[in-house]
C-alpha positions in Angstrom: -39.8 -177.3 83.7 -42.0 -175.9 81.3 -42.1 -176.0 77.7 -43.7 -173.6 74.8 -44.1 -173.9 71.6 -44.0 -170.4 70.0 -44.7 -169.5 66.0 -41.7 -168.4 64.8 -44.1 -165.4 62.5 -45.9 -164.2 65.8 -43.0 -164.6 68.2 -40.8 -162.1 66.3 -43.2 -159.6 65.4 -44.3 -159.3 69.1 -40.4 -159.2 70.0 -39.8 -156.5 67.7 -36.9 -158.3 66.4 -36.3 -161.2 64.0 -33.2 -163.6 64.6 -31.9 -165.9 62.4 -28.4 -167.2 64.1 -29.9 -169.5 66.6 -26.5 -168.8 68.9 -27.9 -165.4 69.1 -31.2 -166.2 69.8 -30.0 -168.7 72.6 -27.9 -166.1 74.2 -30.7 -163.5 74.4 -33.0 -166.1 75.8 -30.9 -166.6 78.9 -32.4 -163.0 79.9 -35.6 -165.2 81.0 -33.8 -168.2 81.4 -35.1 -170.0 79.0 -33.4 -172.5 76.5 -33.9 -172.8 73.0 -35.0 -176.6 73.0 -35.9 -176.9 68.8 -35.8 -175.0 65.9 -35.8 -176.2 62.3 -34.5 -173.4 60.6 -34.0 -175.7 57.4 -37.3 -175.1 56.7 -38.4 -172.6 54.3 -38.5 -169.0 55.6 -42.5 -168.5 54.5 -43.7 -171.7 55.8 -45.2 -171.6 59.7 -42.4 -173.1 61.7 -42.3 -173.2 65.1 -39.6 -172.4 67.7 -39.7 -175.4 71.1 -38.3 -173.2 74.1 -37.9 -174.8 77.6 -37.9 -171.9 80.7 -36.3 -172.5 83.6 -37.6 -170.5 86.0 -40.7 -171.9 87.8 -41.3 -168.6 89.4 -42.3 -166.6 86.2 -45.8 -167.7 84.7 -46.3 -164.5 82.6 -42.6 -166.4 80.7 -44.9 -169.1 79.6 -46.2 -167.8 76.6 -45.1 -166.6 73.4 -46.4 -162.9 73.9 -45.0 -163.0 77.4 -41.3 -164.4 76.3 -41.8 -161.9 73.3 -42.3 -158.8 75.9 -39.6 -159.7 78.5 -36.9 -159.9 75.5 -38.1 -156.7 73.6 -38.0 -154.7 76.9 -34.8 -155.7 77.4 -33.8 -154.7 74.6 -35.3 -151.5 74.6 -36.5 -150.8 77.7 -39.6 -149.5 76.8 -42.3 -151.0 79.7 -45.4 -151.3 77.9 -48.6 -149.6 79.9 -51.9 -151.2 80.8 -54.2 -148.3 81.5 -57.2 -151.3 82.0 -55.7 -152.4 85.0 -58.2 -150.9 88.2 -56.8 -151.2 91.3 -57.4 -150.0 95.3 -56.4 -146.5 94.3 -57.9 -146.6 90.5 -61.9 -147.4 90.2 -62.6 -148.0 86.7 -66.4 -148.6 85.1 -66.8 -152.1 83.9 -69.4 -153.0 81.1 -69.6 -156.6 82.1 -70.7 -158.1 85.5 -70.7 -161.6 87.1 -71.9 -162.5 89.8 -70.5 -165.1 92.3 -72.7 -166.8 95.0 -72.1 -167.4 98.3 -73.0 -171.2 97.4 -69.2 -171.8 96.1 -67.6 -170.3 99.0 -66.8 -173.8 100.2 -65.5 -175.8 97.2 -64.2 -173.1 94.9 -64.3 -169.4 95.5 -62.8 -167.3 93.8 -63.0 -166.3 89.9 -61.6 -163.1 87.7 -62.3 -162.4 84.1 -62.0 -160.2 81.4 -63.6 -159.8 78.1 -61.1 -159.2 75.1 -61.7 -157.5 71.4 -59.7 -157.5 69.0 -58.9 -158.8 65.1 -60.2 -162.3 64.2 -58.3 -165.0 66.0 -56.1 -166.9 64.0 -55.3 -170.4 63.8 -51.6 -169.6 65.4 -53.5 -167.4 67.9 -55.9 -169.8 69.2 -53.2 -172.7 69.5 -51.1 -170.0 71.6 -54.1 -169.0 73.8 -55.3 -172.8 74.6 -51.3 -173.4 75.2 -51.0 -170.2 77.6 -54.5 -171.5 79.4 -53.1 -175.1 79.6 -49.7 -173.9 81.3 -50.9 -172.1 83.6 -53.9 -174.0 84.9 -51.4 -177.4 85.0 -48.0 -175.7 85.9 -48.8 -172.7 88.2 -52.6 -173.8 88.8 -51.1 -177.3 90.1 -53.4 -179.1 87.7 -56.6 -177.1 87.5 -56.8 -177.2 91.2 -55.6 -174.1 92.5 -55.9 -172.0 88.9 -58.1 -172.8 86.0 -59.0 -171.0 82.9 -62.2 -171.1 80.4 -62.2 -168.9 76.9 -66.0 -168.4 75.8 -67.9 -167.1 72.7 -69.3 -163.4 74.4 -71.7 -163.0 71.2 -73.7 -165.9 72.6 -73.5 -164.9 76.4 -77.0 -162.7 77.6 -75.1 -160.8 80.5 -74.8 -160.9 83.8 -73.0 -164.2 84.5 -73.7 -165.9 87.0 -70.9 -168.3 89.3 -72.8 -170.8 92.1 -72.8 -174.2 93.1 -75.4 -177.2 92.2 -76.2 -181.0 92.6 -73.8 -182.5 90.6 -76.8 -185.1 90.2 -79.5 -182.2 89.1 -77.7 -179.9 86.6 -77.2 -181.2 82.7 -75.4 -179.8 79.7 -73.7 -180.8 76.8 -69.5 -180.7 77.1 -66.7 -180.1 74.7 -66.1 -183.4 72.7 -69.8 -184.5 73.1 -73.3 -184.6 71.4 -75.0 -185.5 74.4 -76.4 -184.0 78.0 -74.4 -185.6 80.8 -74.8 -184.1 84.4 -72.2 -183.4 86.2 -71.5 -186.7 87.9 -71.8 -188.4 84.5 -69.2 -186.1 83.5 -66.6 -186.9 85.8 -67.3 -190.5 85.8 -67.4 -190.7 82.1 -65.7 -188.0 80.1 -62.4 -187.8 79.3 -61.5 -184.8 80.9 -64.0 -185.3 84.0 -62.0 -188.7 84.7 -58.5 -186.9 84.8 -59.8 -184.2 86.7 -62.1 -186.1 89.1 -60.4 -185.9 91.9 -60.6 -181.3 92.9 -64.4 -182.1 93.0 -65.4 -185.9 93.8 -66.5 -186.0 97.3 -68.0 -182.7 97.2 -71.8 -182.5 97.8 -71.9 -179.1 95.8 -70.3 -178.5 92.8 -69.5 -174.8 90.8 -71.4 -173.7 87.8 -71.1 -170.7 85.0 -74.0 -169.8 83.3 -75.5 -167.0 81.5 -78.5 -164.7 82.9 -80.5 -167.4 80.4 -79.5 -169.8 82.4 -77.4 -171.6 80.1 -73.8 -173.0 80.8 -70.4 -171.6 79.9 -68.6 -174.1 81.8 -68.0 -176.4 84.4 -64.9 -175.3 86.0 -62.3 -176.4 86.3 -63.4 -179.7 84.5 -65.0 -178.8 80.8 -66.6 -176.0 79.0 -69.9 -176.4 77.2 -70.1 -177.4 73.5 -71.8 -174.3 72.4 -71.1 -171.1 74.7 -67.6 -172.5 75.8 -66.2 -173.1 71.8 -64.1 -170.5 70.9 -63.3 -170.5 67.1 -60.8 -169.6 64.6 -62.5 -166.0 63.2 -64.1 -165.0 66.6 -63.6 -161.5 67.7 -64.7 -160.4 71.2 -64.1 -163.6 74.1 -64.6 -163.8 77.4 -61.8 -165.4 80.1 -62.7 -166.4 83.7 -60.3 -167.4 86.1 -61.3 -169.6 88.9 -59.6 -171.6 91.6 -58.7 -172.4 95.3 -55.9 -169.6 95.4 -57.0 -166.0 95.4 -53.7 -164.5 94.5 -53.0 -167.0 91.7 -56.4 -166.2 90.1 -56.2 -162.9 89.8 -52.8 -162.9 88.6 -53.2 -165.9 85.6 -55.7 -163.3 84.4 -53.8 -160.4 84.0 -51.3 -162.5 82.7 -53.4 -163.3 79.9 -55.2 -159.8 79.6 -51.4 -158.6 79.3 -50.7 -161.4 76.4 -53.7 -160.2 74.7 -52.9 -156.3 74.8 -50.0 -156.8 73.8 -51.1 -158.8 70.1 -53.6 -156.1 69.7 -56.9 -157.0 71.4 -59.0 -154.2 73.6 -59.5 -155.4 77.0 -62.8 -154.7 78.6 -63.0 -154.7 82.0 -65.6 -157.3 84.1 -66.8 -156.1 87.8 -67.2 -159.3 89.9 -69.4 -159.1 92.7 -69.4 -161.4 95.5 -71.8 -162.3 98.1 -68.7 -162.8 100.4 -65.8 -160.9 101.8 -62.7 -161.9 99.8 -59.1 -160.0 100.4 -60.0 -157.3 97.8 -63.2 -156.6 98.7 -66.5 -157.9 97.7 -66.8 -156.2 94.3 -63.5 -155.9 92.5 -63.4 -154.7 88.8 -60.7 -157.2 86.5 -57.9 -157.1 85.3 -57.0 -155.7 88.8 -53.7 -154.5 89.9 -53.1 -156.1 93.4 -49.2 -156.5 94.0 -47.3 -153.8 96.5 -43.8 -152.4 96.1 -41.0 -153.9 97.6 -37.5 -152.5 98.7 -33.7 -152.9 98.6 -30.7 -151.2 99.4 -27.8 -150.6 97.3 -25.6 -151.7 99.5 -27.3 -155.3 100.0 -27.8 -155.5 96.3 -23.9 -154.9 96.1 -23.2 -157.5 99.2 -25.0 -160.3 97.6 -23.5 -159.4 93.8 -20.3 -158.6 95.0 -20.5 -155.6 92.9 -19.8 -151.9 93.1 -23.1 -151.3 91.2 -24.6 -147.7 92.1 -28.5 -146.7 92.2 -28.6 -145.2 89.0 -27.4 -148.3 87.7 -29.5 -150.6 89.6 -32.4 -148.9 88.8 -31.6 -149.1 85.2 -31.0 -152.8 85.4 -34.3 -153.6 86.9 -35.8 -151.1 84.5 -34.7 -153.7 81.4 -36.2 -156.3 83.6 -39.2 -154.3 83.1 -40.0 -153.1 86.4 -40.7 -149.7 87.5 -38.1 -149.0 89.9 -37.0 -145.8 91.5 -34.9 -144.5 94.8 -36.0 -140.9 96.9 -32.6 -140.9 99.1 -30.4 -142.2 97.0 -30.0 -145.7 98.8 -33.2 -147.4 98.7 -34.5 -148.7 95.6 -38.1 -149.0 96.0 -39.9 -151.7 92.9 -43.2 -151.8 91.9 -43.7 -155.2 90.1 -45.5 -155.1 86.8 -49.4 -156.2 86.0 -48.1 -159.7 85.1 -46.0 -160.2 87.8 -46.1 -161.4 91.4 -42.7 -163.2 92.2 -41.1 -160.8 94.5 -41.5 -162.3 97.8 -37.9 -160.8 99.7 -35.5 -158.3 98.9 -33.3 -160.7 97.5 -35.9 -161.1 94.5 -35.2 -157.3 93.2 -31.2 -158.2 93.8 -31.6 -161.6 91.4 -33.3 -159.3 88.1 -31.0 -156.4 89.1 -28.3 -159.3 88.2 -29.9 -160.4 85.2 -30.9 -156.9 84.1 -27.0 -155.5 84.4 -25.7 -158.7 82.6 -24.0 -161.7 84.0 -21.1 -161.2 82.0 -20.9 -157.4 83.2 -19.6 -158.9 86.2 -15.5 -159.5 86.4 -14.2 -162.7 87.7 -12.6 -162.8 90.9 -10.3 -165.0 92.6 -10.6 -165.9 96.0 -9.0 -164.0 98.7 -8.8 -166.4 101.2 -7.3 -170.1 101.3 -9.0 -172.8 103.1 -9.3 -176.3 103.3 -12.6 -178.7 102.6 -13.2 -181.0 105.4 -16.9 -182.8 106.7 -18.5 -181.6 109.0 -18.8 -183.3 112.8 -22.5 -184.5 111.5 -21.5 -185.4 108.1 -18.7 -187.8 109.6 -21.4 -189.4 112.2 -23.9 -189.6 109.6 -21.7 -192.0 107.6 -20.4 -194.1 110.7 -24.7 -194.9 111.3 -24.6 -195.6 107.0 -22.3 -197.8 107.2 -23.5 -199.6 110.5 -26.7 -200.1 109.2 -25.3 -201.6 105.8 -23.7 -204.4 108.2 -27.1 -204.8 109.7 -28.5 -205.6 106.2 -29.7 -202.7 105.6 -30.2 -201.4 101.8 -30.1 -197.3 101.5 -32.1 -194.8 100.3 -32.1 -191.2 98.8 -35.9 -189.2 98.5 -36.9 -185.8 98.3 -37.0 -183.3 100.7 -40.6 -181.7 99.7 -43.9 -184.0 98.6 -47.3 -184.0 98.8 -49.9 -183.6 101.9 -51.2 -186.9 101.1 -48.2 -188.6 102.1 -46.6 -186.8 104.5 -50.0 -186.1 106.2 -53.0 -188.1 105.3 -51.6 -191.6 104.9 -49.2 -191.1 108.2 -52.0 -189.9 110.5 -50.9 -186.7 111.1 -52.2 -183.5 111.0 -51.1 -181.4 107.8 -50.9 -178.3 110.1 -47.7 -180.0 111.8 -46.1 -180.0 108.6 -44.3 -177.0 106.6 -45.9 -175.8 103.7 -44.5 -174.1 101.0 -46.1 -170.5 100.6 -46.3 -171.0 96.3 -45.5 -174.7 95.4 -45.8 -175.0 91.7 -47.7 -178.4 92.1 -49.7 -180.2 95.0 -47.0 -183.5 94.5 -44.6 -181.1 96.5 -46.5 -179.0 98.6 -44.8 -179.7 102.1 -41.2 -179.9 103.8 -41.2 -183.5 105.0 -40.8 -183.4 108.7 -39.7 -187.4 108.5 -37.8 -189.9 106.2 -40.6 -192.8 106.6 -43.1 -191.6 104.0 -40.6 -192.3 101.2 -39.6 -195.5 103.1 -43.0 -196.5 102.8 -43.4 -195.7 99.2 -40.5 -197.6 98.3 -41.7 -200.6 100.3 -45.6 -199.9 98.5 -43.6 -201.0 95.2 -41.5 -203.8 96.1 -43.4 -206.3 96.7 -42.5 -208.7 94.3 -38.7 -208.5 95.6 -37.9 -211.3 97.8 -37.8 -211.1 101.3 -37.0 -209.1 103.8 -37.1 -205.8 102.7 -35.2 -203.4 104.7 -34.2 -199.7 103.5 -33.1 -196.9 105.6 -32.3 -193.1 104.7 -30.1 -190.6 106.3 -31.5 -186.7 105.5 -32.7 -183.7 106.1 -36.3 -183.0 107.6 -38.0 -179.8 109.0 -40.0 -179.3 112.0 -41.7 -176.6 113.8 -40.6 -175.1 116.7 -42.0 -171.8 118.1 -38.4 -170.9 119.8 -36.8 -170.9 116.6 -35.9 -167.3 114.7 -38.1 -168.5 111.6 -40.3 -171.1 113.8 -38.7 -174.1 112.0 -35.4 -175.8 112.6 -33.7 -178.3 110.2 -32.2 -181.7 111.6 -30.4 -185.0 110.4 -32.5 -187.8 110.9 -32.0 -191.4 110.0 -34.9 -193.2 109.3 -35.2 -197.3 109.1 -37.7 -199.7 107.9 -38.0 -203.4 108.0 -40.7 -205.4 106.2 -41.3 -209.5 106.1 -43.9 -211.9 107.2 -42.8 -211.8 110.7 -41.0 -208.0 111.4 -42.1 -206.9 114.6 -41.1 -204.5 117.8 -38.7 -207.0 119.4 -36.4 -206.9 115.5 -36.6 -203.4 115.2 -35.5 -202.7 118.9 -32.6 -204.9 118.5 -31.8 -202.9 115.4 -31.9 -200.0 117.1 -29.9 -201.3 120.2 -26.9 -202.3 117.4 -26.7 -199.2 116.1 -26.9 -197.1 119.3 -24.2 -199.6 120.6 -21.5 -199.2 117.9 -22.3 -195.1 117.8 -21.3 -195.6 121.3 -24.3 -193.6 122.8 -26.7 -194.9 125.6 -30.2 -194.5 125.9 -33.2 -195.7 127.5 -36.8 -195.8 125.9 -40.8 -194.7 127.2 -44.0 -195.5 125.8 -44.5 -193.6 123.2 -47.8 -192.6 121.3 -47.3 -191.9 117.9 -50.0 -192.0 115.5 -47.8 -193.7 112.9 -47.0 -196.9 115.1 -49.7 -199.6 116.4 -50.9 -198.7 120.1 -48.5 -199.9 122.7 -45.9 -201.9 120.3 -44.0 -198.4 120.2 -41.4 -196.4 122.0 -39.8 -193.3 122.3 -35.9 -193.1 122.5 -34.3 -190.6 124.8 -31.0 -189.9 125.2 -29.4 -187.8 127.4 -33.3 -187.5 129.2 -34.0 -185.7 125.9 -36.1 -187.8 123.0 -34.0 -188.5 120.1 -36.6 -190.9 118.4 -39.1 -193.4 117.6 -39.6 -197.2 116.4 -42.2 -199.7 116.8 -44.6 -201.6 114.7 -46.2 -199.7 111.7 -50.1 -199.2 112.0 -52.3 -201.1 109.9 -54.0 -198.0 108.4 -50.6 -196.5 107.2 -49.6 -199.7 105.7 -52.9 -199.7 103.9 -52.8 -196.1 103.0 -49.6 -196.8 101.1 -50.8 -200.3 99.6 -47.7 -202.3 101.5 -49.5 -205.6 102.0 -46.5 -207.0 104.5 -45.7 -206.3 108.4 -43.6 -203.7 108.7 -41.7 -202.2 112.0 -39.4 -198.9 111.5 -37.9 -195.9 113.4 -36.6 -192.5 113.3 -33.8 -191.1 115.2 -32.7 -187.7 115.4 -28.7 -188.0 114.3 -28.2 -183.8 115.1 -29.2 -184.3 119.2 -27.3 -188.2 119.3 -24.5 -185.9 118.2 -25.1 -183.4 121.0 -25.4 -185.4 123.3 
């Protein structure tokens, strides 16, 4: 989860409130579920202390801030919204002063890009730490480190406008970086600078890289590896910057800078607007003018809202409750509630979104305690009872189990298994690359285990009993969740004939027959593989592990393993 470091001076005054019982504090903090983490309130009141605060919900980036905390606690409290007349939008054109351009030569390896210029009084020390802070969050938590969002803060007196956004030979462009005295080209850069070395990987590969310069010709940045020593140092005193967005995610983008235009507004600074103009269709249009106002309404009815609070709650005071959640909400029969979400927001996916800050905004303990009405008994399920029976076979077969989780990267569930990403879920916003997909099969994490054992005697074997998800078209939401048991063996000598008897054992004592086909799974070596079917429907899969997967998890033994479907064994 993340964490923030606010100071304690600038965190209050933006609130509008100062605290100094810190039960008080926590307890108002729970309206953006955050947790007060540290706060040395045994220091002197004039001295610069800082407040650590820990938020909880992974969903709100504008949270991550101490202007953005600061706002969603003074609304509350108030429920004054603040307004951002800077914002343009489909149905609001505004003139911008500032202009970049972006080139139809990043379409490929990163596209998109939003800015804004900002003016204001001269940046403090505690301001500049809180703006580098804000920029690091949300390029490594929501921007899923720097590769879908990330952020670059740059001296405007020094930048001769337009700006221009395009891509290069990594190998033919020079500058001087942040941290150095010397020219490096881009290559160098990510081979030998700190920062190019951490965030090598978004760009190595790439035969074209992205570049930000002035009309001079002379480079802001790098993105999203490292700004330039001279255009691309902001310091303490400055006055007017300039903030560009750019990343893999369009959405994201444009929404990490409003979030920061926002922040800024709201300690003061004038935000400029900056037309981008594309030489590319993107899905606002090729010339959009930022900080840009993107997100549509979204609706509930009171009665839903009341079904899933198990409330009485009416629209008046639903409405108000999202109002304190600062969200301009309002109803035209008297059932409907209709939201628009603010500037800084972009959360509300389903209905059940405006229901969760209609909760938080009337108060959890607004809500009376009530005791169950009806009496019932706990008792496991039919596939909960036959998933233990296979555990505990396969613990007599020598078996060692295993627990993983349910979501993880493309790389392993994809790329190192041989399987196309595209037959995998993927989550619409995942808050990081590392879990990006639903896995559809227990053997990646059998495999990783196995990639990090090797200096365990052996055999190795390991087995896990979970849930995956798999597509199917017939389904209501085109996926359908099963129980699957996966098992893996691994030694000098594990082969198709171990595993099969493996598999015969356990079929045998779960009393259910089966017969198996060659299979050809991408996963397995070329005939040394077969499908199980039971019932004449397939229920599974085991042979020998390919050669490339072992490699592509670095297991440097033989391994054979399976998968069987425990939902349709059950069925049948």
């Amino acid at each position: 989860m993340p964490k923030i470091e606010v100071n304690e001076e600038l965190f209050f005054r933006l609130a509008g409130k100062t605290w100094s019982d810190k039960e008080a504090f926590e307890q108002d903090l729970t309206v953006a579920k955050a947790e007060l983490d540290e706060w040395d309130t045994s220091l002197p009141a004039d001295s610069e202390r800082t407040i650590k605060i820990e938020l909880n919900d992974t969903n709100r980036p504008d949270l991550w801030s101490t202007a953005g905390l600061a706002r969603q606690l003074r609304i509350y409290r108030t429920n004054n919204i603040p307004s951002y007349p800077f914002f343009a939008s489909q149905k609001k054109k505004i003139a911008a002063p500032y202009r970049v351009v972006v080139e139809r030569s990043v379409k490929e390896v990163r596209p998109w890009l939003a800015g804004f210029v900002a003016k204001g009084p001269a940046i403090s020390d505690a301001l500049l730490r809180d703006m580098i802070q804000t920029q690091e969050k949300l390029a490594w938590n929501f921007g899923r480190k720097r590769k879908g969002v990330s952020i670059g803060i740059y001296r405007i007196s020094l930048i001769e406008w337009p700006v221009r956004y395009f891509g290069v030979d990594p190998d033919k462009v020079s500058f001087v970086p942040l941290q150095e005295t010397r020219r490096m080209t881009l290559s160098q850069i990510l081979e030998e600078h700190p920062k190019g070395i951490e965030y090598a990987s978004i760009l190595k590969g790439k035969p074209i890289h992205p570049l930000l310069t002035d009309s001079k010709g002379r480079v802001l940045s790098y993105p999203p590896i490292i700004n330039s020593a001279d255009l691309g140092a902001v310091q303490v005193g400055d006055t007017e910057v300039f903030i560009e967005v750019t990343g893999s995610d369009y959405p994201s983008v444009a929404l990490s800078s409003s979030i920061m235009a926002c922040d800024l507004a709201d300690m003061g600074f004038e935000i400029k607007n900056v037309q981008v103009d594309y030489e590319y269709d993107t899905p606002f249009g090729s010339s959009i003018v930022f900080p840009y106002y993107f997100q549509g309404e979204i609706s509930v009815s009171i009665e839903e809202a009341n079904k899933l609070l198990g409330s009485g709650l009416d629209v008046a005071q639903a409405i108000d409750a999202l109002i304190r959640m600062g969200l301009c909400a309002y109803s035209e029969d008297g059932r409907t509630i209709r939201v628009a979400p603010p500037e800084y927001r972009n959360d509300f996916l389903h209905p059940v979104d405006i229901v969760e800050d209609i909760m938080i905004g009337h108060g959890l303990e607004n809500f009376p305690p009530e005791r169950p009405r009806d009496f019932t008994i706990g008792r496991l399920t039919p596939i909960e009872r036959f998933s233990r029976k296979a555990k505990g076979i396969m613990v007599g077969l020598g078996y060692q189990e295993m627990i993983y989780n349910y979501l993880g990267s493309g790389k392993d569930y994809a790329e190192k298994m041989q399987i196309p990403a595209s037959a995998l879920v993927k989550i619409a916003n995942p808050m990081t690359e590392n879990y990006e997909y639903v896995r559809n099969s227990p053997l990646p994490g059998l495999l990783q285990t196995e990639s990090v054992s090797s200096k365990a005697s052996y055999p190795h074997r390991t087995f896990e009993v979970g849930k995956v998800v798999l597509k199917d078209a017939e389904s209501n939401y085109g996926i359908v969740t099963r129980q699957y048991i996966g098992f893996l063996t691994s030694h000098a000598q594990a082969d198709y004939n171990e595993i099969a008897s493996h598999v015969a054992a356990l079929m045998y004592f779960l009393g259910k027959e089966y017969t198996v086909r060659e299979a050809s799974d991408p996963r397995f070596v070329p005939g040394r593989q077969v499908e199980v079917l039971a019932g004449g429907k397939r229920a599974g899969v085991f042979g020998e592990v390919h050669p490339a997967v072992l490699e592509a998890f670095g297991v440097i033994m033989p391994c054979a393993a399976g998968e069987l479907d425990l939902d349709m064994l059950i069925e049948e």
